[in-house]
C-alpha positions in Angstrom: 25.6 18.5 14.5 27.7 21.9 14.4 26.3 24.4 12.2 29.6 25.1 10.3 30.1 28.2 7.7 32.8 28.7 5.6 34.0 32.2 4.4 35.6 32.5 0.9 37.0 34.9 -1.1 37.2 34.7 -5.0 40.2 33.1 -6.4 41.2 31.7 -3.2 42.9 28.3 -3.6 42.7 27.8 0.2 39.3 28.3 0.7 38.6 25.2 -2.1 41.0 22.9 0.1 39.1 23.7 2.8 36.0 23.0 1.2 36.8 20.0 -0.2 38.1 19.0 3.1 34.8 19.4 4.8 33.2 17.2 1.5 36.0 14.3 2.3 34.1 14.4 6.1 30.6 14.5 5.3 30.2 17.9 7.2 27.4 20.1 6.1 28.3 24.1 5.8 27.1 26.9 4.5 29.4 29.2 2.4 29.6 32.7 2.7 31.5 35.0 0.2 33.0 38.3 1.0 32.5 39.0 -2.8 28.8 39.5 -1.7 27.7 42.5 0.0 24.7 40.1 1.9 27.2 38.0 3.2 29.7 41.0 3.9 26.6 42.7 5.9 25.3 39.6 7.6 28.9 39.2 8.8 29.6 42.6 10.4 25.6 42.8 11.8 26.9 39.4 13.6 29.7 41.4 14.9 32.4 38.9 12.8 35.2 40.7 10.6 37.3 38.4 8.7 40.3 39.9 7.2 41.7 37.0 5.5 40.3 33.7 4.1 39.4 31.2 4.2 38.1 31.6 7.8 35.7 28.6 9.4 32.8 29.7 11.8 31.6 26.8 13.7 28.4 27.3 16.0 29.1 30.8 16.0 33.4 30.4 16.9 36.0 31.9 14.3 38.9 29.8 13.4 41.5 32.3 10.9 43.3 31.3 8.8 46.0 31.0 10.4 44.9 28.2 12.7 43.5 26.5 9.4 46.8 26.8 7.2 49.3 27.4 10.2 52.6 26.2 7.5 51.0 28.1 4.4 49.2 26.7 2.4 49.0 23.1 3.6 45.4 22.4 5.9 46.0 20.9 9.4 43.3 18.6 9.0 43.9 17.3 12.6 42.3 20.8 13.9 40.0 21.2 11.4 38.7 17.5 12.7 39.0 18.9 16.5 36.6 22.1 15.7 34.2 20.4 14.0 34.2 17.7 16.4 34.5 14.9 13.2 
């Protein structure tokens, strides 16, 4: 099973599609917020800046959001299924 993290940013409607998303699949993930300054250290000490959100990290590969949301605001759930490998 991937080990699959999600970062989020407050008031991001995306990052809850996304979310909910992973629920619908059954994948298990681990959220990191860029609100926190843990998660915002743990990110750059693992060498990953993220500059908008949501962004997926999957076994240790970034996927922007522009590969997540390439029309907007509307998922491709047919990648997001390819990356996690569901």
């Amino acid at each position: 099973m991937p080990v699959v993290e999600v970062v989020k940013s407050p008031n991001c409607p995306r990052c809850e599609v996304l979310i909910k998303a992973l629920e619908r699949l059954g994948v298990e993930y681990r959220v990191l917020d860029l609100s926190s300054v843990e998660d915002q250290t743990e990110l750059v000490m693992r060498d990953i800046y993220i500059v908008s959100t949501p962004a997926l990290i999957v076994d240790g590969s970034v996927h922007t959001s522009d590969k997540l949301f390439p029309s907007g605001d509307e998922l491709d759930v047919e990648f997001l299924r390819k990356v996690i490998r569901k």
